[in-house]
FIKOLZA-1660 file (N, C-alpha, C; in steps of 0.1 Angstrom, whole numbers, plus 5000, padded with zeros to 4 digits):
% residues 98
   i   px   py   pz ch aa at
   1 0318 5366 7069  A  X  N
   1 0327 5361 7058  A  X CA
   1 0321 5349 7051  A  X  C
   2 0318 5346 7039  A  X  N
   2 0314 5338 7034  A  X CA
   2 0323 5329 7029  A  X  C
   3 0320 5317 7029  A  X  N
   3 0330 5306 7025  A  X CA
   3 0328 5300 7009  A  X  C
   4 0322 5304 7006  A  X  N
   4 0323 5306 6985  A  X CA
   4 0323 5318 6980  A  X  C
   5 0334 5323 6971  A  X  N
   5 0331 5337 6968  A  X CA
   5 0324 5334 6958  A  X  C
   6 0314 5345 6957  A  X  N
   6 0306 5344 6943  A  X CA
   6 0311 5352 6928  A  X  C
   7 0315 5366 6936  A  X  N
   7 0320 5381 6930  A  X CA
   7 0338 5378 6924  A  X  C
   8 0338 5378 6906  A  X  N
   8 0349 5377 6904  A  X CA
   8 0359 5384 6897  A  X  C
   9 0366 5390 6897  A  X  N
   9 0374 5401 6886  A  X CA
   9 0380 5390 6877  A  X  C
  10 0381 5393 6862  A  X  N
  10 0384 5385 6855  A  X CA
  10 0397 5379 6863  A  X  C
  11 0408 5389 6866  A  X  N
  11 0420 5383 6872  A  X CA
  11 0422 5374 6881  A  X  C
  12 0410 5373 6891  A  X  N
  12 0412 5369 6903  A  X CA
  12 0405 5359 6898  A  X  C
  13 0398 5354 6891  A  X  N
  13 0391 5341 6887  A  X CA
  13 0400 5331 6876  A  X  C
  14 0409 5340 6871  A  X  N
  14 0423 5330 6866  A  X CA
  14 0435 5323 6875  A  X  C
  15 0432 5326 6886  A  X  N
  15 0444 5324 6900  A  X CA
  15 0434 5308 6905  A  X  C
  16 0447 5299 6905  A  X  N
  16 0439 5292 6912  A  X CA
  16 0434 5292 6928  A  X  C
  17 0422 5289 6933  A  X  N
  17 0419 5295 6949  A  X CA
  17 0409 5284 6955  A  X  C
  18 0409 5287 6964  A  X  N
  18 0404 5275 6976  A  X CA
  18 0387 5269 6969  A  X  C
  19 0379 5274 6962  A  X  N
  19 0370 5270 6953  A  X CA
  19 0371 5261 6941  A  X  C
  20 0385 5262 6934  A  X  N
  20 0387 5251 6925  A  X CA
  20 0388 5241 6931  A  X  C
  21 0393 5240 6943  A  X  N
  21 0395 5225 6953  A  X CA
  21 0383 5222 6956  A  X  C
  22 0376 5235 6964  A  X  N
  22 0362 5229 6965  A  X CA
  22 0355 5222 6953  A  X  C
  23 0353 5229 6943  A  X  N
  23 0348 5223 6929  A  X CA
  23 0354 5209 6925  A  X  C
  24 0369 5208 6929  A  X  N
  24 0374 5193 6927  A  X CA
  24 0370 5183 6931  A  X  C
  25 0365 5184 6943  A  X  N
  25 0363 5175 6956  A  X CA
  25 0347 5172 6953  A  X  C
  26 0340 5182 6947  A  X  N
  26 0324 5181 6947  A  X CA
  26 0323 5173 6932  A  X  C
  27 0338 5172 6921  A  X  N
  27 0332 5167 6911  A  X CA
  27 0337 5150 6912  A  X  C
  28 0350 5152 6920  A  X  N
  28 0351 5138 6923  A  X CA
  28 0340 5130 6928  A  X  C
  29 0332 5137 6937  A  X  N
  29 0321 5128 6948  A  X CA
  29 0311 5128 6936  A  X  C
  30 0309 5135 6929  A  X  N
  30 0292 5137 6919  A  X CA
  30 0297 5124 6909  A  X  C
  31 0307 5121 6906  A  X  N
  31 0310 5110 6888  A  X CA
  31 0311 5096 6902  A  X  C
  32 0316 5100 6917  A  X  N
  32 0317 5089 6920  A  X CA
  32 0304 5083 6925  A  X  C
  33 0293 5091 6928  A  X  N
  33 0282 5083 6931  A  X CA
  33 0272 5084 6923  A  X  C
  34 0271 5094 6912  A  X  N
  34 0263 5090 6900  A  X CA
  34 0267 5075 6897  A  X  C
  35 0280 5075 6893  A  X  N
  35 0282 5059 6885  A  X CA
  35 0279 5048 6896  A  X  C
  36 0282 5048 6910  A  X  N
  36 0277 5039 6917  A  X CA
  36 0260 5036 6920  A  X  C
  37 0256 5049 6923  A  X  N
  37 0241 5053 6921  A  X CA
  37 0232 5048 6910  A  X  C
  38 0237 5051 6897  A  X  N
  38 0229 5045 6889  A  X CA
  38 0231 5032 6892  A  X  C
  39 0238 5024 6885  A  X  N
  39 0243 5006 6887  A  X CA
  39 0231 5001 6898  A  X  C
  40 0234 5004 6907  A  X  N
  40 0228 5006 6922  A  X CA
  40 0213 5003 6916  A  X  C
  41 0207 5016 6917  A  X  N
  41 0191 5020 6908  A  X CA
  41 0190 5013 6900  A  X  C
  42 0193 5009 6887  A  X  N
  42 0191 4994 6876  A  X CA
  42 0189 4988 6884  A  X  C
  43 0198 4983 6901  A  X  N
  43 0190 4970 6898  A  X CA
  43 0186 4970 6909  A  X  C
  44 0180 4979 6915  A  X  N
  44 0168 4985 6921  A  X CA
  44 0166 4979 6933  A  X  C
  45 0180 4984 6938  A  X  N
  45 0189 4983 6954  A  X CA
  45 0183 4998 6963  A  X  C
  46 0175 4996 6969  A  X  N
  46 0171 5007 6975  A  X CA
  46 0187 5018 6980  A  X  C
  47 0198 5014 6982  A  X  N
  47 0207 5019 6987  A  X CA
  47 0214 5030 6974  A  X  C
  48 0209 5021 6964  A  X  N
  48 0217 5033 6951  A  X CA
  48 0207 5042 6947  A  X  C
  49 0190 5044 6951  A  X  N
  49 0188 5057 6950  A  X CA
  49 0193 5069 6962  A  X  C
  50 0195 5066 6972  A  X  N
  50 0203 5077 6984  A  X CA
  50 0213 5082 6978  A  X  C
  51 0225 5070 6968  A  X  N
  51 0239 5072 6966  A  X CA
  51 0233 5083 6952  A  X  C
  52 0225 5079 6946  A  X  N
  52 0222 5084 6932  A  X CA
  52 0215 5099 6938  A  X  C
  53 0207 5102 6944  A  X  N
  53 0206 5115 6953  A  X CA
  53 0215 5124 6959  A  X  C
  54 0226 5117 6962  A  X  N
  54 0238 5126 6965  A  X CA
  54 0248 5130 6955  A  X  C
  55 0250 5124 6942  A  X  N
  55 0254 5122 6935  A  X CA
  55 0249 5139 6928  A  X  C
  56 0235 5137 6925  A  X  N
  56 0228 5149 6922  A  X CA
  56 0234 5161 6928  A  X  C
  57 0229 5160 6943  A  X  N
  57 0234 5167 6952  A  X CA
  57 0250 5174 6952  A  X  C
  58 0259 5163 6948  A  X  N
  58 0274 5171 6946  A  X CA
  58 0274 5176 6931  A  X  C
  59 0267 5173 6930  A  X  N
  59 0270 5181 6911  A  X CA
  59 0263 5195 6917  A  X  C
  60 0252 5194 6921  A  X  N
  60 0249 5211 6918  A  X CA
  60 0254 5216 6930  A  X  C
  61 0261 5210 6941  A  X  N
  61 0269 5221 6947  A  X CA
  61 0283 5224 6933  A  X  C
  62 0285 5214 6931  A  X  N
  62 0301 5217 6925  A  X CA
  62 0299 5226 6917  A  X  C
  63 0284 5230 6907  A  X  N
  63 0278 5243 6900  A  X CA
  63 0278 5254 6904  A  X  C
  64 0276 5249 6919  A  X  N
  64 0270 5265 6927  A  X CA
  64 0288 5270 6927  A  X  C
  65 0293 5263 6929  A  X  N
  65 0308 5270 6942  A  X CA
  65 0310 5274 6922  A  X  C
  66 0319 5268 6914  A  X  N
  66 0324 5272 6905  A  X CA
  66 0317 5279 6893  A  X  C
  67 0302 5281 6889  A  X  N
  67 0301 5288 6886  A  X CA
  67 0303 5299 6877  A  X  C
  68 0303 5306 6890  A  X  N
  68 0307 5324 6889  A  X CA
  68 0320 5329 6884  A  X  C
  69 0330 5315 6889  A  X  N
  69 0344 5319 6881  A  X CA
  69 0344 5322 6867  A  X  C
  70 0338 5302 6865  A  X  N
  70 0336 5299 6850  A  X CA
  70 0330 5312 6841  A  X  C
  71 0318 5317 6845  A  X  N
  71 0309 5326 6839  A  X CA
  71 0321 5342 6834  A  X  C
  72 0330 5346 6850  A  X  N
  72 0337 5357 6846  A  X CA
  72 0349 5352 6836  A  X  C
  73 0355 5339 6839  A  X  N
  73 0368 5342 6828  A  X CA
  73 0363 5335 6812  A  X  C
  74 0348 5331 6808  A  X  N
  74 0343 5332 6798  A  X CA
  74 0338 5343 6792  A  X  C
  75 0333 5351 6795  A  X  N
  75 0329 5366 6793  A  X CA
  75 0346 5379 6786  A  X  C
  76 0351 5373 6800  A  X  N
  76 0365 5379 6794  A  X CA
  76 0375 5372 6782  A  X  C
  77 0371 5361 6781  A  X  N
  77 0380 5351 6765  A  X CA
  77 0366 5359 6752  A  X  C
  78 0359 5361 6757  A  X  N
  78 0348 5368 6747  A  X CA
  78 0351 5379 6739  A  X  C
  79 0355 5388 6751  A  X  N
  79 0361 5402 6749  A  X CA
  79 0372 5401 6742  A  X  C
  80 0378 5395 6748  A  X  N
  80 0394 5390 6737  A  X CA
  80 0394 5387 6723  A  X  C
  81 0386 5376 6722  A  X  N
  81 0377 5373 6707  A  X CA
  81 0373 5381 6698  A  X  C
  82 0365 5386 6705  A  X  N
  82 0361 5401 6698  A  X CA
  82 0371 5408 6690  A  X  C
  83 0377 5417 6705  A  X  N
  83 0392 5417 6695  A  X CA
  83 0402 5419 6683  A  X  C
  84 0402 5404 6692  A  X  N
  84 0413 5397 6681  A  X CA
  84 0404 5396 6666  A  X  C
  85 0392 5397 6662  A  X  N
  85 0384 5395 6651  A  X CA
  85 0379 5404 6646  A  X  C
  86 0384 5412 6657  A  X  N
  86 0381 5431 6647  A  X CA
  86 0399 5436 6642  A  X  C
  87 0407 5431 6652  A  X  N
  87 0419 5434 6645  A  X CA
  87 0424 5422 6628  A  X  C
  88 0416 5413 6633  A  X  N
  88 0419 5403 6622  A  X CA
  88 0410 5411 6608  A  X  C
  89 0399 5414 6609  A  X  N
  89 0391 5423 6595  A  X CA
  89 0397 5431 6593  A  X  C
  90 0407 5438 6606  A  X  N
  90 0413 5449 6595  A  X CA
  90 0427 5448 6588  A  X  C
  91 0429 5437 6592  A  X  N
  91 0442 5433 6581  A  X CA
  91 0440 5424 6569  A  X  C
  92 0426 5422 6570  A  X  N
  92 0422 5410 6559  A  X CA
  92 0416 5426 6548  A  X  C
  93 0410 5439 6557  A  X  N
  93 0411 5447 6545  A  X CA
  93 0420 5454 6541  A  X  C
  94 0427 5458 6547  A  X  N
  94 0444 5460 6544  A  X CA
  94 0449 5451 6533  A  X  C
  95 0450 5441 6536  A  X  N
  95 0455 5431 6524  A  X CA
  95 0446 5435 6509  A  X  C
  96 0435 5434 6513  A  X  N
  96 0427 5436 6502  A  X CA
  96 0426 5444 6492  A  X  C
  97 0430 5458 6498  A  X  N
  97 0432 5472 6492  A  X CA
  97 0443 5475 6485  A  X  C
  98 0452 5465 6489  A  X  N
  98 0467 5464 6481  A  X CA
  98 0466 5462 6466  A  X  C
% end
């Protein structure tokens, strides 16, 4: 059983699920030790490049976990778009033919 799902059906990637928390938690830690991390690194505190390395490190986990959701329920607002802008040309030629 893996503990990040990767695989999303549009629907099931609009529900909130135990991965948005993960993703919360990895973006809280990434803005909190980037901004400590750099400051740190300017003034060239050996201890704020570790902080500024993890900092890195929680951002691209918080990429990896959320992702796949982001990726499926953007594809599906796409399809919708589409759509909505093929039903919108045909009332804009409708009108026009009048």
């Amino acid at each position: 059983m893996n503990l990040i799902k990767r695989k999303w059906t549009a629907a099931e990637a609009d529900e909130w699920r135990k991965e948005d928390w993960i993703a919360i938690l990895f973006s809280v830690l990434a803005y909190t030790f980037l901004t400590i991390g750099s400051a740190l690194s300017f003034l060239l505190i050996p201890a704020g490049f570790v902080i500024l390395g993890l900092g890195i490190l929680s951002t691209l986990l918080m990429y990896y976990v959320i992702d796949p959701k982001l990726r499926t329920i953007s594809s599906e607002y796409e399809k919708k778009q589409k759509e909505y802008l093929h039903q919108l040309d045909e009332i804009q030629r409708w009108e026009a033919t009048k």
